[in-house]
N, C-alpha and C positions, 0 to 999 in steps of 0.2 A: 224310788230310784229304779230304772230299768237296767236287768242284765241285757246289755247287747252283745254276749256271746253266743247269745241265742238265736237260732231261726228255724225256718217253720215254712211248709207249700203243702199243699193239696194235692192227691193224685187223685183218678178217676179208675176203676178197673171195667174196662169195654163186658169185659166177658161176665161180671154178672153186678156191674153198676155199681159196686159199693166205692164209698169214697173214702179216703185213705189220710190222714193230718201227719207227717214227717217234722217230730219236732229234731232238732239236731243241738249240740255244746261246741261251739270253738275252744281251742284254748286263747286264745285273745279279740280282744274287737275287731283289731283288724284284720284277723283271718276271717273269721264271720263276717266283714264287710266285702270282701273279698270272694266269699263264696258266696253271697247273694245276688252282685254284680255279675259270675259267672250264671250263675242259675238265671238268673235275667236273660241277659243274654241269647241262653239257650233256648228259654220259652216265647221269646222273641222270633229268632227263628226258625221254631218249629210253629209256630201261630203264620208267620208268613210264607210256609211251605204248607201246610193246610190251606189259607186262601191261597196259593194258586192254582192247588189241585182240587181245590173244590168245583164240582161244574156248577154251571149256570140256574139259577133258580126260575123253572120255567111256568110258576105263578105267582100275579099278584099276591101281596099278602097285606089285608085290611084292616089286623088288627092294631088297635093304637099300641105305642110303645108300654103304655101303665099293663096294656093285657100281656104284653111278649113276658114281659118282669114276672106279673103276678103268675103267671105258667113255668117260668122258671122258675121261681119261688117252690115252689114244690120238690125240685129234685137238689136242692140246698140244703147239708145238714148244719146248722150251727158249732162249731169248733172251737170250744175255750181250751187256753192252758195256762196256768197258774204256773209262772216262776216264784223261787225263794228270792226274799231279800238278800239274803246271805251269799 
């Protein structure tokens, strides 16, 4: 059985690249449903305020989608977290 008072995001820190796992406890489901819909949200529109201040990419770029992955593949840490049953 899952707790879903549980939830969990990823940061990134610019300044020296480590990546960061935020697990959090609601005290109920629906507030944990709740605060993932806002966190949504939020990474929503900061995802579409980066593309639109992103400039223009001013070269082709050849490589197949399996190479962009396996390159980014690299700066991915794997992030498990065991909840209790209880």
């Amino acid at each position: 059985m899952y707790d879903l008072n549980h939830f969990a995001y990823i940061t990134k820190e610019h300044q020296t690249n480590n990546h960061y796992c935020h697990v959090f406890c609601a005290l109920t489901r629906e507030l944990a449903t709740e605060i993932i819909l806002t966190l949504g949200q939020a990474f929503e529109v900061a995802y579409q305020l980066a593309l639109r201040d992103k400039p223009p990419r001013r070269h082709h770029d050849n490589k197949s989608d399996d190479q962009k992955i396996a390159e980014r593949k690299r700066y991915v840490s794997h992030v498990t977290v065991q909840l209790s049953d209880t």
